[in-house]
VMD Tcl script that draws the C-alpha trace (Angstrom):
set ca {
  {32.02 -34.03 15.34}
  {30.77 -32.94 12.16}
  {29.99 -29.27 11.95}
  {26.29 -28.88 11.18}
  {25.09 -26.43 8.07}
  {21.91 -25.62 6.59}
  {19.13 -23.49 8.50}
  {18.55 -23.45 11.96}
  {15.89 -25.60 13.60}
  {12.64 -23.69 14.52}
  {12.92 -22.40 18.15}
  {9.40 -21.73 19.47}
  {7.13 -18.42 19.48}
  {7.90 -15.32 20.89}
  {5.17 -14.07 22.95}
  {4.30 -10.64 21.42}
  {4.74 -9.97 17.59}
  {7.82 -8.33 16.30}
  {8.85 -7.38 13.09}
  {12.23 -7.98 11.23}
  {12.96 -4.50 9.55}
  {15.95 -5.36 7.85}
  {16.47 -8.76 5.70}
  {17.10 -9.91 2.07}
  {15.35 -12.84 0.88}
  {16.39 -15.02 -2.04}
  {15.44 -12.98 -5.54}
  {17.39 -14.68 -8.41}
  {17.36 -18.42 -9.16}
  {20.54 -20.04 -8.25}
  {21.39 -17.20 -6.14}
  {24.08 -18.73 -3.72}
  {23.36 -18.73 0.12}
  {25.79 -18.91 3.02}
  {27.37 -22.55 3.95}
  {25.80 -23.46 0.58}
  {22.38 -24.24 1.68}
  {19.45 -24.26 -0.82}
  {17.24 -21.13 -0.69}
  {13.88 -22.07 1.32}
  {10.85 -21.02 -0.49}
  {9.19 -17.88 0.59}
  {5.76 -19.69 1.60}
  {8.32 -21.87 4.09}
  {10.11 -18.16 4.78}
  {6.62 -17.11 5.75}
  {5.41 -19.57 7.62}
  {8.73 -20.07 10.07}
  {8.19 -16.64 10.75}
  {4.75 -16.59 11.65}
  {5.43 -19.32 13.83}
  {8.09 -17.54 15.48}
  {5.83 -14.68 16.48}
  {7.41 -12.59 13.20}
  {4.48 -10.86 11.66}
  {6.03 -9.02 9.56}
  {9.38 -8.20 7.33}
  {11.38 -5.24 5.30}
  {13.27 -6.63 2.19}
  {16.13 -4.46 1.36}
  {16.61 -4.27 -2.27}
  {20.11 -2.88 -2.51}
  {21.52 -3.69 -6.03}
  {20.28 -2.31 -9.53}
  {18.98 -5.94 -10.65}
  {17.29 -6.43 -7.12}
  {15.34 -3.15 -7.21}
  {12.15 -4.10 -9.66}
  {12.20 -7.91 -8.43}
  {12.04 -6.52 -4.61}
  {8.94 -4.68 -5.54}
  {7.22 -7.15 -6.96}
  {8.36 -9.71 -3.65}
  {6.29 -6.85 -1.67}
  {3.53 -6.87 -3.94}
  {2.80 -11.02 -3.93}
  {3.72 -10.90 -0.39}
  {1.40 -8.91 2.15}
  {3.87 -9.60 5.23}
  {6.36 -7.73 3.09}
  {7.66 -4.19 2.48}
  {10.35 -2.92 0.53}
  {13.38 -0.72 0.92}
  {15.36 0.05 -1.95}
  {18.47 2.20 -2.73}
  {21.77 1.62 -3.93}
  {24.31 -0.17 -1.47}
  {27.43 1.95 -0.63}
  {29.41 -1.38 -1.81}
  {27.58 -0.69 -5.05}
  {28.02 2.78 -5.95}
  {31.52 2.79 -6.31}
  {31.60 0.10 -9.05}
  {28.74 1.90 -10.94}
  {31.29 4.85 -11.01}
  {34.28 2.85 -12.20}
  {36.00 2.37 -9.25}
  {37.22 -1.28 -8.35}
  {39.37 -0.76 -5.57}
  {40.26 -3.51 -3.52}
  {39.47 -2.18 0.56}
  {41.31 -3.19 3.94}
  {39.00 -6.39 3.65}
  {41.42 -7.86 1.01}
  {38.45 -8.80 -1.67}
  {39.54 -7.90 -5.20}
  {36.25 -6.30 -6.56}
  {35.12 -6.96 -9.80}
  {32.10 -5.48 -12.25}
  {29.22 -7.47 -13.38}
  {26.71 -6.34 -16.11}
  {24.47 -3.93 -14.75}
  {27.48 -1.87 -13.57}
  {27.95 -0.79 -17.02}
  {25.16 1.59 -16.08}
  {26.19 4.77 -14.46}
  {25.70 5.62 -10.58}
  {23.03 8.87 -11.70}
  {21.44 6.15 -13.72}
  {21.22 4.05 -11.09}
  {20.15 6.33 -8.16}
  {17.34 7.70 -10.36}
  {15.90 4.70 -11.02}
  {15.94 4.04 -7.24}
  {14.32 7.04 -6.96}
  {11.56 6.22 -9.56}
  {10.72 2.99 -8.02}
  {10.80 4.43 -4.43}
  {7.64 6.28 -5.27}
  {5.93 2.88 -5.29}
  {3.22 2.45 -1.58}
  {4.99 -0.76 -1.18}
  {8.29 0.99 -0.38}
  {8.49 2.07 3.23}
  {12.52 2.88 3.12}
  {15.51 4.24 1.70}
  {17.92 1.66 2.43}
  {20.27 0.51 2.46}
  {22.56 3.33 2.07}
  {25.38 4.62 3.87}
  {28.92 4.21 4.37}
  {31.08 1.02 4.09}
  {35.38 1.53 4.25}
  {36.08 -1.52 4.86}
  {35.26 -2.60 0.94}
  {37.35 -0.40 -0.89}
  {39.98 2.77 -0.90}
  {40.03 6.13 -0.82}
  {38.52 6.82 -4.50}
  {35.80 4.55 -3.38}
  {35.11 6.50 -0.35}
  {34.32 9.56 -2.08}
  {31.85 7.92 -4.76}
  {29.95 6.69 -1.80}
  {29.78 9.70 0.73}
  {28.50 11.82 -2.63}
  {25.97 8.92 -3.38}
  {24.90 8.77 0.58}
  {24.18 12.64 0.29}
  {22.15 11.70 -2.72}
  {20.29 9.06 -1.05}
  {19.36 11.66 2.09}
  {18.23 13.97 0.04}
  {15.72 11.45 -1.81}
  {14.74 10.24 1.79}
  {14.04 13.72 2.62}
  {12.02 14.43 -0.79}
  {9.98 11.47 -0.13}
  {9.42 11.47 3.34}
  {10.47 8.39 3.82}
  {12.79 6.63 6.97}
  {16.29 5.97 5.77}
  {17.91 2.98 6.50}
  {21.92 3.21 6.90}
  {24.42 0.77 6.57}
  {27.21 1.99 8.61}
  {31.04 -0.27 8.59}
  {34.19 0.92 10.11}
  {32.61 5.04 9.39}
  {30.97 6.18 12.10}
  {32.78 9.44 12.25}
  {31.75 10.08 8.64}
  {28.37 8.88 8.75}
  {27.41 11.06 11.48}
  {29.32 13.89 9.85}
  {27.53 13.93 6.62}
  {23.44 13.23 8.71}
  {24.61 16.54 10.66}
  {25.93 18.42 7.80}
  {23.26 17.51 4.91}
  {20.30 17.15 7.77}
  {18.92 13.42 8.67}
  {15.51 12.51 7.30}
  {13.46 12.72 10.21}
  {13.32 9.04 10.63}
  {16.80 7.49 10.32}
  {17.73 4.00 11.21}
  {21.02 2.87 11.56}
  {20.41 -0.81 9.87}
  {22.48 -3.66 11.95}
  {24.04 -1.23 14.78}
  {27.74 -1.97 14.94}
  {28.64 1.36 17.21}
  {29.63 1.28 21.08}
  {28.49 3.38 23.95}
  {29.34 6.87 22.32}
  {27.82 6.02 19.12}
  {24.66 5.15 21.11}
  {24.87 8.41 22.71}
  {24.42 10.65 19.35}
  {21.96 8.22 18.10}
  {19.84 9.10 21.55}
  {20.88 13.08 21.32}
  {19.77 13.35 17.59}
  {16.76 10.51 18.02}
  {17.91 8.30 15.03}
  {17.10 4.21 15.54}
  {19.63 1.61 16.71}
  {18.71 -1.48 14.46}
  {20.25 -4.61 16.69}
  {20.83 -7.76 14.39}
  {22.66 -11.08 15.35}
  {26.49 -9.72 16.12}
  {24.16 -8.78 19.47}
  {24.86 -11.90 20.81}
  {28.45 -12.83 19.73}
  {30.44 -13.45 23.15}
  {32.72 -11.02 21.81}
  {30.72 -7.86 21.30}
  {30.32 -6.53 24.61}
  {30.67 -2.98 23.77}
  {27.95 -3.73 21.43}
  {25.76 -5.02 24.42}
  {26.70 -1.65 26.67}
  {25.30 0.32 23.25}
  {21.89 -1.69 23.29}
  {21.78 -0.86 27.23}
  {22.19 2.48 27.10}
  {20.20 3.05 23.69}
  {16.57 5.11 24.65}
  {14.27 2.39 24.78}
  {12.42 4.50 22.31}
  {14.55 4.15 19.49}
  {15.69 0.62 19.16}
  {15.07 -2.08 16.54}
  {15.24 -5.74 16.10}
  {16.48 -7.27 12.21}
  {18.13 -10.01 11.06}
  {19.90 -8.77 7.71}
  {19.54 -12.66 6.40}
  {20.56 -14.68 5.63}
  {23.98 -13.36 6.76}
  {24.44 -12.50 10.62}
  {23.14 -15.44 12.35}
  {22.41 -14.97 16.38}
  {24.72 -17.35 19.09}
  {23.94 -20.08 18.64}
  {23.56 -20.80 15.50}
  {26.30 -18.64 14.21}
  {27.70 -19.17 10.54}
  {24.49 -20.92 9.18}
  {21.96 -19.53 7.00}
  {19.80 -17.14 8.65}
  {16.29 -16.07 8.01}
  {13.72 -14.02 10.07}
  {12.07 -16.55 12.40}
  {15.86 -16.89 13.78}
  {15.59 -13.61 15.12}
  {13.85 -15.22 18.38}
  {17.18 -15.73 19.60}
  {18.36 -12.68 18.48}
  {15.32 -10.68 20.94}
  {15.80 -13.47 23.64}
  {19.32 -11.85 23.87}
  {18.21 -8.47 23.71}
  {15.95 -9.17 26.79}
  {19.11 -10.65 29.07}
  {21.24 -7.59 28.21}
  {18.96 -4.77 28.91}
  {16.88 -6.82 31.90}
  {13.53 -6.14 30.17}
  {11.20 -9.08 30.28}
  {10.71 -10.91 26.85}
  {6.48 -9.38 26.35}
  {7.66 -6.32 26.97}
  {10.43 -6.04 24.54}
  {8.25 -7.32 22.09}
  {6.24 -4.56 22.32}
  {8.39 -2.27 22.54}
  {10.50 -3.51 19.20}
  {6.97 -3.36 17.40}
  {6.05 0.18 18.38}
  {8.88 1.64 17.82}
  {9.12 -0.10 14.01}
  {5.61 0.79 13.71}
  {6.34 4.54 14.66}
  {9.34 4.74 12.06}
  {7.81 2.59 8.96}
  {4.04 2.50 9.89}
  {1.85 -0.53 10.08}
  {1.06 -2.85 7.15}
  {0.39 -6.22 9.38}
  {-2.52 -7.63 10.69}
}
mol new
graphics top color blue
foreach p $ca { graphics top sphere $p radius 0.5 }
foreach p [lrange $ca 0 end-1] q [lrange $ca 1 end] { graphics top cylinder $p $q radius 0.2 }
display resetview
C-alpha cells in the first residue's frame, strides 16, 4: 500500500477552545515543507483551525530573515501572535561556527549569516518591542546540531536572550534538545523570566519535577503520542496541572496517527485527545485548562 503524504484530513472540533502556542507557518515563497507538500494558504490555515476548536496561534519567528515577515503575519492576522528570537541552531552560524553535531548534518551558511550574532540579537530585541510580540522564543539550547565551539556560542546567546525576556517582561519560550542539565543550569544561575515555557517538552519524570519546583511551563507537542515516548507520557502525568501547554511546532512533529506528514495547528486535536487518555482528565476539561494556563503566561488576544 502506498504510503499517504500531504496534510492530514480534518478530524472534528474539540469541545472547548485551545490555543496552539508554539508553530511556524509558511513565510517565504517556495519555502519547502515536510514530505514535499505545497504550503496551504493561511486563510485555509485559519479556517482548519477554527474548525478544530483552535482559536488561536503563536508563530515563532526564529531566524534573522523570519523576524520582520513574522511581525507583519501577526499584524494581517488577528488569531496570531508572534515570538521572535534567534534559534540556538542559528546563533552559532552567525558567529562563524559550522560544526557538524552528533546528528551527522554538515551545516552550512546562507546570506544573512554574514551578519554577526550581536547584530542579530539586537535586532530581535528591537522588533520584540512590537504589542504583537507576546514571546521570546525560541531560544535555548540544542547539542544535538553541532560541537563543542557551538555549544558555547549558544549558552552565551541563551543568557542574552533571558536577559531581554527579563528587560521586557515578556514569557520566554525555550527550545531544549539533548541539554537539560544545561538549560536548567543557566535559568537557575542567570534567573528565569518569570514566565518560562519549555517549547515542545522532551524531558522525563525528573525534568517535570524542576519544571513544577521552579513553576516554569511544560509545552506538550506531537512526540506526546509516539508509542515510544512513555517517559514522556509519565512527565505530562506528573506535570502540575497548572503549568502545562498544548503546541504543535508545525509543520514538523505530527501527533500518532498521522506521523511524518505535514502538520499544522488544527492537527493538534489529536495531539489534546492524547493528552486527555494519559493524564485521565476528560477532553472539556483539558481544554480549559490548556487555555487558562496559555492565557495566564501570554495573555488573551482571541475572541
Amino acid at each position: 500500500m502506498a504510503r499517504k503524504t500531504g496534510f492530514p484530513p480534518e478530524a472534528g472540533e474539540l469541545p472547548s477552545p485551545v490555543v496552539d502556542n508554539h508553530t511556524h507557518f509558511p513565510l517565504h515563497p517556495g519555502e519547502e515543507l515536510p514530505d514535499g507538500a505545497a504550503p496551504l494558504a493561511m486563510s485555509e490555515q485559519v479556517g482548519r483551525a477554527e474548525r478544530a476548536g483552535v482559536v488561536a496561534m503563536i508563530h515563532s519567528g526564529c531566524e534573522l530573515p523570519d523576524l520582520e515577515p513574522s511581525l507583519e503575519l501577526a499584524r494581517q492576522w488577528p488569531q496570531v501572535k508572534a515570538a521572535l528570537a534567534i534559534h540556538p541552531n542559528e546563533t552559532s552560524k552567525h558567529a562563524g561556527v559550522f560544526e557538524t553535531g552528533p546528528d551527522g548534518w554538515e551545516q552550512s551558511p546562507a546570506a544573512h549569516h554574514a551578519v554577526a550574532l550581536d547584530e542579530a540579537l539586537a535586532r530581535v530585541a528591537e522588533l520584540a518591542r512590537d504589542p504583537e510580540v507576546v514571546a521570546i522564543g525560541e531560544t535555548g539550547l540544542d547539542y544535538f546540531r553541532t560541537g563543542d565551539k557551538g555549544r558555547v556560542v549558544q549558552r552565551e546567546a541563551f543568557r542574552a536572550h533571558i536577559a531581554l525576556a527579563k528587560e521586557l517582561g515578556l514569557p520566554m519560550q525555550i527550545h531544549d534538545r539533548d541539554a537539560h542539565a544545561d538549560v536548567v543550569e543557566i535559568l537557575k544561575r542567570d534567573g528565569a523570566p518569570e514566565l518560562t515555557v519549555l517549547h515542545c517538552f522532551s524531558g522525563d519524570r525528573e525534568l517535570a519535577g524542576v519544571l513544577n519546583e521552579h513553576g516554569w511551563y511544560a509545552s506538550f507537542a506531537g512526540p506526546v503520542t509516539f508509542r515510544a515516548n512513555e517517559e514522556l507520557r509519565e512527565a505530562l502525568r506528573v506535570m502540575d496541572p497548572s503549568l502545562i501547554m498544548v503546541e504543535t511546532d508545525a509543520p514538523y512533529l505530527t501527533p500518532v496517527p498521522y506521523r511524518g506528514r505535514p502538520n499544522a495547528s488544527y492537527v493538534m486535536v489529536h495531539t489534546v485527545e492524547s493528552m486527555a487518555v494519559t493524564r485521565g482528565e476528560e477532553l472539556t476539561q483539558l481544554c480549559q485548562r490548556l487555555t487558562a494556563n496559555t492565557e495566564r503566561v501570554y495573555g488573551r488576544w482571541w475572541g
